[in-house]
N, C-alpha and C positions, 0 to 999 in steps of 0.2 A: 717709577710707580705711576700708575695714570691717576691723573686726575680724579675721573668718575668708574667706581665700579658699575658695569653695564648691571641694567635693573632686570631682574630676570621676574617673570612674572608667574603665578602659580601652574594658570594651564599651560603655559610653554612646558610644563613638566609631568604634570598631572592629566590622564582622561578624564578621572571623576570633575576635578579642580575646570576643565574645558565645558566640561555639559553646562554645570549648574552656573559656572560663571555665565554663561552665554544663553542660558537657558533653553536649552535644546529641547525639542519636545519631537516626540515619536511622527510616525510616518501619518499616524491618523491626528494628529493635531493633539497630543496627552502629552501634559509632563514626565518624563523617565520618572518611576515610581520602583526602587530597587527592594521595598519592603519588602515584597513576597518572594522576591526574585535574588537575594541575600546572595545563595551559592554562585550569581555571575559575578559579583564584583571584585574576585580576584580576578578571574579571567579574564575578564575587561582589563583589569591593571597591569596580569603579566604578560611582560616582555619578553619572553623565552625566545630561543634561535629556534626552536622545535617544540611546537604544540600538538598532542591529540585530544580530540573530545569524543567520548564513546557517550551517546546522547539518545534521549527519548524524543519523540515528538512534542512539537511549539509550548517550546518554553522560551523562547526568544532570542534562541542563539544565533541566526541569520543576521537579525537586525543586531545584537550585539558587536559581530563582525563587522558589519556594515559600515558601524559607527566606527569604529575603533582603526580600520582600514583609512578612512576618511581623515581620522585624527593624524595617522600616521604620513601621507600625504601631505597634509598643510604641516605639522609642527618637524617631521624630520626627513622633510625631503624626498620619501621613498617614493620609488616605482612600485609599483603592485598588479601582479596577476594574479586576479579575482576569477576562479573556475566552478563550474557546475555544469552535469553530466550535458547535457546539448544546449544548444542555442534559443530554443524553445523555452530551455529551464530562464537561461539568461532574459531573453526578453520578460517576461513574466516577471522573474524578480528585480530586475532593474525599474521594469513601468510602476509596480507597486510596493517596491520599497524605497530603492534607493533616491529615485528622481522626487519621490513622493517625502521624502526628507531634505533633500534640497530643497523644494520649494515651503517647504514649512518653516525651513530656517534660513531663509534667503541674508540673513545679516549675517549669518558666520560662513556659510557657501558661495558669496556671490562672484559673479567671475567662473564658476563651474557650469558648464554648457549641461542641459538634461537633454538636449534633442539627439547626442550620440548616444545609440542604448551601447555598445560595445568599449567606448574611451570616455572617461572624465578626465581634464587636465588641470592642473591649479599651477602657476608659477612653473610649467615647464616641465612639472610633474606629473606623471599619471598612474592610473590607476585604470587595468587593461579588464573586461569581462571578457570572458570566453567560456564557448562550451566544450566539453571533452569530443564529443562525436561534431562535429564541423562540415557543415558545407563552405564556409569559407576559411582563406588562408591561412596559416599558424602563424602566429606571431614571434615574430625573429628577437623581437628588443630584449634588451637583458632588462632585467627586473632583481628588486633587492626583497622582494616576500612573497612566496609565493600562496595561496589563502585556498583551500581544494574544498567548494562547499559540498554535500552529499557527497563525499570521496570515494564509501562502497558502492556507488552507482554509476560511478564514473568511470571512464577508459582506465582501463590500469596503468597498459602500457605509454599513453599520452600524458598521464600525470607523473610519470619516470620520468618519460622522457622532457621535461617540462625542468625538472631538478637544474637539468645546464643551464637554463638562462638566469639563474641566479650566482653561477660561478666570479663571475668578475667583483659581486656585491661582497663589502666587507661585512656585514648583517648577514647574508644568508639565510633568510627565516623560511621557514615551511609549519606551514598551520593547515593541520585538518581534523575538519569533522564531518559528522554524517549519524544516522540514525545506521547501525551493524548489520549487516546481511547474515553472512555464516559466519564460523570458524576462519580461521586464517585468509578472512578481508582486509583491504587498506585497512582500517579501523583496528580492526583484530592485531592484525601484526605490528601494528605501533604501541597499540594501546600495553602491549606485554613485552616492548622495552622500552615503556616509558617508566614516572615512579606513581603509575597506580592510585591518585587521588582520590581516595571517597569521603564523601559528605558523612561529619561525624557530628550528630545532635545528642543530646544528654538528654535522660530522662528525668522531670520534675520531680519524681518521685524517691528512684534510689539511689539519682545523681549518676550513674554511672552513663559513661560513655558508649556510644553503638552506631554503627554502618545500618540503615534500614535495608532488611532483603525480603525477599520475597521467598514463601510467604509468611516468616517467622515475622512479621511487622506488623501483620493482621490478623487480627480474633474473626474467624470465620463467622464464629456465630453471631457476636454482636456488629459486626458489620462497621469496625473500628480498629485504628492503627494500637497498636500495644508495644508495652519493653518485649524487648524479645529475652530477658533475662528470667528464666523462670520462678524463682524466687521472688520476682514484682511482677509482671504483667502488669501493671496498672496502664489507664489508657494515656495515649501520645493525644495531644493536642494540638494546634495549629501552631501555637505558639513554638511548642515542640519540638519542631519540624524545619518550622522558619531560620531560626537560629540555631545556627553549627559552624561550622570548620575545617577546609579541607588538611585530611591528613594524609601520605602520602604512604601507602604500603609498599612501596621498594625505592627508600629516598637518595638514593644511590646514580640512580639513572638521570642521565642526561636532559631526555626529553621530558615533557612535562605533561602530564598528562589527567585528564578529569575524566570522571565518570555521571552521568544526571539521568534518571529513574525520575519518572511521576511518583514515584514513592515520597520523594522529598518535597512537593510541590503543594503546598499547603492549602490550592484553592480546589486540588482532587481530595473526594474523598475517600473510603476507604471500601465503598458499598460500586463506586463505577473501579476500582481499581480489580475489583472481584467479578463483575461483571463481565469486564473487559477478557479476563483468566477464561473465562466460559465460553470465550467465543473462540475465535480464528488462534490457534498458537503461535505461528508465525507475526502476524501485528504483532500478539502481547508484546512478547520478547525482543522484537525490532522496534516497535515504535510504541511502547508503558515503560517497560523496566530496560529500554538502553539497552541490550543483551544480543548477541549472536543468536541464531535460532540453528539447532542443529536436531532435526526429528532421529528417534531412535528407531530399530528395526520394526517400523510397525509394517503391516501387511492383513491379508484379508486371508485366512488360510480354507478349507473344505468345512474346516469345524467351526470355524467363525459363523459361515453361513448356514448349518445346519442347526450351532446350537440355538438359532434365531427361527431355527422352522418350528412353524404351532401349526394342529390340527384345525382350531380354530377357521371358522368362516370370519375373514376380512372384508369381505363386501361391505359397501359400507351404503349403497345407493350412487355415489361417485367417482368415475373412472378419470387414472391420470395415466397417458402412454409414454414412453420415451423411443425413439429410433434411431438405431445409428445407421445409416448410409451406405450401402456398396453395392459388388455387385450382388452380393446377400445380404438382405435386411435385417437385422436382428431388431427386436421390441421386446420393453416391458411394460407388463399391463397391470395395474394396480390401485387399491384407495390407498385413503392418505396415511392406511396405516401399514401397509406394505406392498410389496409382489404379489399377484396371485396367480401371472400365466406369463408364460416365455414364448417365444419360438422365433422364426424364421421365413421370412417370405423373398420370391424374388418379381411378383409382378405386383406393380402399383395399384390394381383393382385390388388387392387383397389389402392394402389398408384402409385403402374407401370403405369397406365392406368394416372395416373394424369403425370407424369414425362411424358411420350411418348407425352401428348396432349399438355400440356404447357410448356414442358420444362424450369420447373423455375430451379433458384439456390437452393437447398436443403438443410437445418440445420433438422435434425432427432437428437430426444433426445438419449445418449450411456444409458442409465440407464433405468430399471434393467439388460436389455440381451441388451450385443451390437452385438451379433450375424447378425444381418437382420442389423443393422445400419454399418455393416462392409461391408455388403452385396451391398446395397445402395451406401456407399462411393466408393468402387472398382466397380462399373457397373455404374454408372453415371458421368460425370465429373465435374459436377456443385454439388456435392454434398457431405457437411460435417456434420461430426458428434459432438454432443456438450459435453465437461465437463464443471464442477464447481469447481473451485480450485481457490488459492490466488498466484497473480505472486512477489513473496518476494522478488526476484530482484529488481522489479521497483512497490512501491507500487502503483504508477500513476497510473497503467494499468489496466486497466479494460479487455480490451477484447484481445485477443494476438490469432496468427495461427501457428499450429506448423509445424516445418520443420523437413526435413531431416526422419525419420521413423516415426515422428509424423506427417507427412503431413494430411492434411484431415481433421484435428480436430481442431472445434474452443474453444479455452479455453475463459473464464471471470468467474470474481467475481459475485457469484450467486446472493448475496445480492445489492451490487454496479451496477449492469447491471437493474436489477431492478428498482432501482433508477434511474434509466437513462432511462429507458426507461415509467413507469410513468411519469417523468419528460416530455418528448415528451407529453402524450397523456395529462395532465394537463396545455401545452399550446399550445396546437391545431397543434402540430407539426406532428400530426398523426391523420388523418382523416380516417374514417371509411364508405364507402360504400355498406354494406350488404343488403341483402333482407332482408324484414319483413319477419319472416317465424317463423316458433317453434323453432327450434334451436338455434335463438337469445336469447330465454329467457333464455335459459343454456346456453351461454357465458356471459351473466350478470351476472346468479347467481355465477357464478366461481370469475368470478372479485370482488365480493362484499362479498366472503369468506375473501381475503385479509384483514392481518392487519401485522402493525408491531411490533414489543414483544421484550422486552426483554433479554435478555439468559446470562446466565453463564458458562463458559465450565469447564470441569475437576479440569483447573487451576486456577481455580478463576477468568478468565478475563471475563468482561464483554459486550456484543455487541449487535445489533441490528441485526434481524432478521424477513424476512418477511413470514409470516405462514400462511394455512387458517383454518382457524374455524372449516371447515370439513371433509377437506383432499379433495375438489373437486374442483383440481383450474389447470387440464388435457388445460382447454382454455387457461389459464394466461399464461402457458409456451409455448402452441401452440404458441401464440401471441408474443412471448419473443422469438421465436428460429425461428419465422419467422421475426422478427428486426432482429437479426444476420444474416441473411442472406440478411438483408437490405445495412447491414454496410459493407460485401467485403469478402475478403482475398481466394478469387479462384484462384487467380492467382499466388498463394503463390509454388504450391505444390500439388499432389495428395498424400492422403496414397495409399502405395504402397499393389495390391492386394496379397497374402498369399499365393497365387497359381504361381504368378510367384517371390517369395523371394528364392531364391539359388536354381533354377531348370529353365530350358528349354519348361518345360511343358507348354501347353495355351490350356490345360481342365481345366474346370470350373464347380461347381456343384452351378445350381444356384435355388433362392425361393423356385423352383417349382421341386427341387430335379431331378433333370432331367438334366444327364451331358453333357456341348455342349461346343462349342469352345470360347475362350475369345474375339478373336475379330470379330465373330459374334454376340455375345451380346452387346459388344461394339457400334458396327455399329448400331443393330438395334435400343438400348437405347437412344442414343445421334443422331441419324437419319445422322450418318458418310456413304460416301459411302463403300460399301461391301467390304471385305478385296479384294477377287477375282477379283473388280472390276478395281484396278491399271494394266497399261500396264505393262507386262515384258522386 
């Protein structure tokens, strides 16, 4: 029998028992404050071989990880590959969390280098970041956890493939989480064989236990979380909310699995959680209430558009155009309260002739040749040009305007703008004043090309996109970039014309190839008085 029992000390066993002893404090210099944050501290504690978290947006799961990864490294020796969808994501989260935790807590980290953003080592230990999409090498070393952050937005196939380098490890651990894309995402398909974990708070009033959903958890009218038991209704309060219990709705299963909703976050209230519902559906249910987004068969049908036509005069005094690009130009011309002329043109005088007559606000499609929509942006001043892109910044964001050398240009979510803007014309939010004429029936048939499909990209992720049947849907974006030009952002910024970027020159070669001076065309286009025409 030995002499001395070895003295085991609390945090050698405990995460919670590590922080508080050692006083760890977050990345911005704050003590870890788990009050409002109650539903992470199992997750923090357990140790499962297999984790999934089906998650809402910052509620502090990344840095949860972080820490807990960290723990795992110094107190049980693991390797750890730390993943997030590219390299980009990694540097980013590595500069502002992880390094930014290190140096806050230099007395329990010290010894861990922050100048590699990809390896932190401690005692021969490491702990590997990487992205799923890589310009550089994959990493060979075996690992005993593998941690998948944003895992719906990651390589699919690379985070399979990723499972072997854990084989040799007796631990074997795979954890992930991510805010859910679609239906049968990483997320999705773990989270339904795992045992289904939901947040279960009690109400003060009839004691009875409940799962908060949506949107039986909220009194529409008073703009407050409620029992969802109809016999109390009485309201939820923070306190409410704060304190629960996960319970496990299939406890059977293996993997271990949470679910976390803004719903149960006490420092949302009940009035932005409704808010939120009103806008983009895709956010809500990926990034509020944690949830798959799976649109149902919505579409724009002949009657959709027709039951939206009034006799009514829309003129309103102020014109907004949209164009789409090709070798035929389609436009919509319209106030801010709907359409009120279509058509077609194939020579560029015939939109000059629309600008000079109405001078509406302009969104011209940039794609395929943004040549003439640069042209357009620099000679008009009411007038931007559109891309499609995703703002990863702030996934909120649908539609953004760019500054500074991107002046001019309106960006959104090609797919999510869409949805937003059928969403208008599916509740009458966008009225249609056209003439009967032949060219109505070819902006029907464009709209009723529309559908929405399926798709899977390179990496396996899966999403929602809207297509047409024939490739003839020149109106749908007319329509769609004349709303953008519904919604604003002239006041933002001009893109800055090419002819005067690092020169003095104000020659201009403009449409009609014909070189004149910029602020004669200026004046003439926007109907400015004559440059000549200012007193000296």
């Amino acid at each position: 029998m030995p002499d001395k029992i070895p003295k085991i000390k609390p945090e050698d066993l405990s995460i919670l028992a590590w922080i508080f002893e050692n006083q760890i404090i977050s990345e911005k210099g704050e003590m870890l404050d788990f009050s409002d944050h109650l539903f992470l501290v199992d997750i923090l504690t357990d140790w499962s071989q297999e984790i999934v978290i089906k998650k809402c947006a910052q509620i502090g799961g990344s840095v949860t990880f972080n820490l807990k990864a960290l723990f795992a490294v110094i107190k049980f020796g693991w390797n750890i590959m730390y993943t997030f969808p590219t390299d980009s994501d990694v540097s980013e989260f590595v500069s502002s969390k992880t390094n930014k935790i290190l140096a806050q807590n230099s007395q329990v980290f010290q010894g861990i280098d922050s100048d590699n953003i990809e390896r932190k080592e401690f005692n021969s230990r490491f702990m590997f970041f990487k992205g799923t999409v890589s310009k550089t090498a994959a990493i060979m070393t075996t690992a005993d956890l593998l941690i998948h952050d944003e895992a719906s937005r990651s390589d699919q196939s690379v985070i399979d493939t990723m499972k072997s380098r854990i084989k040799a490890s007796e631990f074997k651990g795979r954890w992930l989480f991510s805010n859910p894309t679609t239906e049968k995402d990483a997320i999705d398909i773990n989270w339904h064989k795992s045992d289904k974990k939901e947040w279960t708070i009690t109400c003060h009033s009839c004691k009875e236990e409940q799962i908060m959903t949506w949107p039986e958890s909220i009194n529409m009218k008073k703009k407050e979380f409620q029992c969802i038991f109809p016999d109390c209704g009485k309201k939820l309060y923070k306190s409410d909310r704060r304190i629960g219990r996960w319970v496990a709705q299939n406890p059977d299963a293996k993997i271990s699995g949470y679910h976390i909703s803004l719903l149960m976050a006490p420092w949302i209230t009940a009035a932005e959680i409704i808010s939120d519902s009103e806008g983009d559906q895709e956010y809500f249910y990926n990034f509020v209430l944690g949830e798959p987004y799976t649109p149902g068969g919505i579409k724009v049908t002949r009657s959709t558009i027709l039951d939206n036509w009034t006799p009514r005069n829309l003129e309103t005094g102020s014109w907004f155009l949209g164009v789409d690009v090709g070798n035929i130009k389609h436009y919509v011309l319209g106030s801010e309260e709907g359409p009120t002329k279509i058509g077609r043109f194939s020579q560029w005088a015939d939109l000059d002739e629309m600008m000079k007559h109405y001078k509406p606000k302009l969104v011209i499609d940039a794609m395929p040749d943004n040549t003439m929509s640069k042209y357009y942006v620099e000679n008009y001043r009411d007038a931007l040009m559109s891309y499609f892109q995703q703002n990863k910044n702030n996934p909120k964001t649908i539609v953004w305007w760019g500054e500074n050398d991107k002046s001019g240009i309106v960006y959104s979510n090609r797919n999510r703008i869409l949805d937003q803007l059928i969403d208008e014309i599916l509740n009458a939010r966008i009225l249609f004043g056209l003439s009967s004429d032949s060219e109505i029936k070819n902006y029907l048939k464009h709209w009723e090309t529309l559908r929405r499909i399926k798709v899977v990209d390179n990496m396996g992720i899966e999403s929602y996109e809207w297509d047409s049947t024939t490739g003839e849907d020149h109106y749908v974006f007319a329509t769609l970039y004349y709303y953008l030009a519904t919604l604003g952002g002239y006041g933002i910024g001009k893109y800055m014309p090419e002819a005067l970027r690092g020169t003095d020159s104000k020659i201009l070669i403009g449409n009609d190839n014909v070189m004149g001076d910029l602020g004669e065309i200026l004046a003439e286009n926007n109907d400015w008085p004559h440059p000549d025409s200012y007193e000296q």
